[in-house]
C-alpha positions in Angstrom: -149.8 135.9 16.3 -151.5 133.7 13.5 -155.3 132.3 13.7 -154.1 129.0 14.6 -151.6 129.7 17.3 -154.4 132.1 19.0 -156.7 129.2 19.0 -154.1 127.3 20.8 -153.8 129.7 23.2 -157.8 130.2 23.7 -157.7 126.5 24.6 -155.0 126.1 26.9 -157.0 129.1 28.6 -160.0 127.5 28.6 -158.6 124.4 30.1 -156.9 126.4 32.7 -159.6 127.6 34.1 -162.1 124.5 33.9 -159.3 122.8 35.8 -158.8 126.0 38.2 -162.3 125.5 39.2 -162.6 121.8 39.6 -159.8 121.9 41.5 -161.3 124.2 43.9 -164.9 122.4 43.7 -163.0 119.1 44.5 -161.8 120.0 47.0 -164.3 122.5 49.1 -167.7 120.6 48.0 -165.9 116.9 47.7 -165.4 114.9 44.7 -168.8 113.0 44.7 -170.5 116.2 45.0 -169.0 118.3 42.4 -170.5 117.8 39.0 -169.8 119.4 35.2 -173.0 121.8 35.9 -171.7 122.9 38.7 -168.2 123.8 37.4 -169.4 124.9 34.0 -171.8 127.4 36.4 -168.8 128.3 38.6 -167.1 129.5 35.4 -170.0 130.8 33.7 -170.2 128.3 30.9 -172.0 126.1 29.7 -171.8 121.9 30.3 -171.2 121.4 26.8 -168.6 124.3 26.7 -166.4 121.5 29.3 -167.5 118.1 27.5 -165.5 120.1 24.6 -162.3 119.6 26.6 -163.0 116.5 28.9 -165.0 113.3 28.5 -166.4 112.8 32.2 -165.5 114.3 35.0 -162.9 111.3 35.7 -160.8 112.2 33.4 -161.0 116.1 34.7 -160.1 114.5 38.0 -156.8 113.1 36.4 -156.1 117.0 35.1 -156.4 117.7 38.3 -154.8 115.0 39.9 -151.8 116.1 37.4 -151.6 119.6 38.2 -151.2 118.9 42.0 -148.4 116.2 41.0 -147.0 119.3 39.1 -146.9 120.7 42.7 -145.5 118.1 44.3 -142.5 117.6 42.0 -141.8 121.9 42.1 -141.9 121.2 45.8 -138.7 118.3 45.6 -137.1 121.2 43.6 -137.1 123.8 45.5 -136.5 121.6 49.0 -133.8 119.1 47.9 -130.8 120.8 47.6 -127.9 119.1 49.2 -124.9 117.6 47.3 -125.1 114.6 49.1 -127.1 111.6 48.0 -128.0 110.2 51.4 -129.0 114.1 52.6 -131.3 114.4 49.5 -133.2 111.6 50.1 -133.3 113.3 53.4 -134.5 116.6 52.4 -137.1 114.8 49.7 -139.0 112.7 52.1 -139.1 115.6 54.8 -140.2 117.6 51.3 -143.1 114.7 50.7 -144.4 114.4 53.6 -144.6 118.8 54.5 -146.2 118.8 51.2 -148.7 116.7 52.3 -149.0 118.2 55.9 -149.4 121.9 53.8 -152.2 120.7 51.2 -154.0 117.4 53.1 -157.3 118.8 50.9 -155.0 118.3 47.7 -153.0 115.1 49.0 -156.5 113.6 49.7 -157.2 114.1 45.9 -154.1 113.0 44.8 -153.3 109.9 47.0 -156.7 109.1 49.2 -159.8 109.5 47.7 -160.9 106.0 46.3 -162.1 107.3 42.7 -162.3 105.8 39.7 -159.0 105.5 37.4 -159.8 104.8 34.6 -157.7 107.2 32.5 -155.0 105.0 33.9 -156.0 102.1 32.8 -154.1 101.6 29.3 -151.1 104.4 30.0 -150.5 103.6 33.8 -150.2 106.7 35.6 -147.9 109.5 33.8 -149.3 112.8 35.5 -147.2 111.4 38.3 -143.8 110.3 36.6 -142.2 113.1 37.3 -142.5 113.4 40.8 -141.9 109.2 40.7 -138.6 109.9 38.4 -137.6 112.3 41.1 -137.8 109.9 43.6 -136.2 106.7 42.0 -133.7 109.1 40.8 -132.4 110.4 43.6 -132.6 106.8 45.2 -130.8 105.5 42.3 -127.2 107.9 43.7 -127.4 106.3 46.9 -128.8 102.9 46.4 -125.0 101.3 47.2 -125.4 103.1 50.7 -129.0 101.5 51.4 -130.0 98.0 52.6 -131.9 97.6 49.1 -130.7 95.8 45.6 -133.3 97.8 43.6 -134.3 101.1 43.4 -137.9 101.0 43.0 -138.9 98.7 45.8 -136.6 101.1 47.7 -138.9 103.7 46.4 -142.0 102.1 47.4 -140.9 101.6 50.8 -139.9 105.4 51.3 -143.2 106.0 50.0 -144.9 104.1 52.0 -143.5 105.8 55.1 -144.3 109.1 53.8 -147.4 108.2 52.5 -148.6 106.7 56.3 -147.6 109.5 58.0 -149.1 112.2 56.0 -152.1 109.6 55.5 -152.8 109.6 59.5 -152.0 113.0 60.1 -155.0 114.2 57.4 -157.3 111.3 58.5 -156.7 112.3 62.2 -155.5 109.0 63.7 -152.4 110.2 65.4 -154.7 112.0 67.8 -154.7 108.0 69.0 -151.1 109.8 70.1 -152.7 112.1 72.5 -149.9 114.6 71.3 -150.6 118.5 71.4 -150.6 119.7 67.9 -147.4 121.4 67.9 -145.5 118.2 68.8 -147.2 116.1 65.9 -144.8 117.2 63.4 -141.8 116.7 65.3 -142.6 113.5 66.2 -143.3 112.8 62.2 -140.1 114.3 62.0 -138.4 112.1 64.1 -140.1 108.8 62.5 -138.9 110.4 59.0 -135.0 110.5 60.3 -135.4 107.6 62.2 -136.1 105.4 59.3 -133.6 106.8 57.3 -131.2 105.6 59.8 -132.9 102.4 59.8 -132.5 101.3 55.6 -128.6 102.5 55.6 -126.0 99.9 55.2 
């Protein structure tokens, strides 16, 4: 291995592990608490040593924010696996919305917390396209069999389901419900199918 391409590697290592540990900052001490001297101490660095990498710890959000869309879209791989259009949109939603009952701490990064965006500001938001892509994709097979003309307010609808539910399940308001803990997710389950049903032709 040449100077250059170990270099490369040392980066990529050192980013790792900045974004390792604001990742895990984030989301045990909260976003507003964590600061670059309090990563750079978790991984035994110096400040400077992470301003190297990342601007502000914004843009480190957004690396983070990426890595757990990473997550996601691994997730709507390994869960959506039927032939069927209309039973992958099935299995992807259902996929969403466990994702988001199995990592709330992580969903409230990537979907909740109101933080500033403004990595996002010239390019949109890419760190997410893929698990996006995923989603208008698969919509995109099925769309005939739908009561939609266009695949990406489709997608923002089926979104916007999942996003709710998993939205009021971390925040706590389906206790409003009065529903013992074990039913919660069958009842989100139910909603999930139920909806489905709903938006078919």
């Amino acid at each position: 291995m040449g100077i250059t391409d170990r270099k490369e590697r040392e980066k990529q290592e050192m980013r790792k592990l900045i974004i390792n540990a604001a990742m895990e900052m984030f989301i045990t001490e909260g976003f507003d608490k964590t600061s670059i001297r309090n990563i750079a101490d978790k991984i035994e660095y110096s400040p400077a040593t992470i301003y190297l990498y990342y601007k502000d710890k914004d843009e480190l959000l957004y690396e983070v924010q990426g890595q757990a869309f990473l997550e996601l879209y691994n997730a709507f791989l390994k869960d959506v696996t039927a032939t069927d259009p209309l039973e992958r949109l099935d299995q992807l939603l259902h996929s969403y919305v466990n994702f988001g009952f199995e990592h709330p701490d992580l969903y409230d990064l990537m979907f909740i917390l109101r933080s500033p965006m403004k990595a996002t500001e010239e390019n949109g938001w890419p760190n997410c396209d893929e698990a996006y892509h995923y989603l208008t994709g698969t919509l995109e097979t099925c769309i005939d069999q739908l009561r939609y003309e266009n695949a990406h307010i489709a997608a923002l609808s089926i979104w916007a389901l999942g996003h709710g539910l998993v939205s009021l399940f971390i925040r706590e308001r389906i206790k409003v419900m009065h529903l013992p803990d074990d039913q919660v997710r069958n009842v989100v389950k139910a909603t999930v199918d139920d909806h489905l049903r709903l938006i078919k032709k």
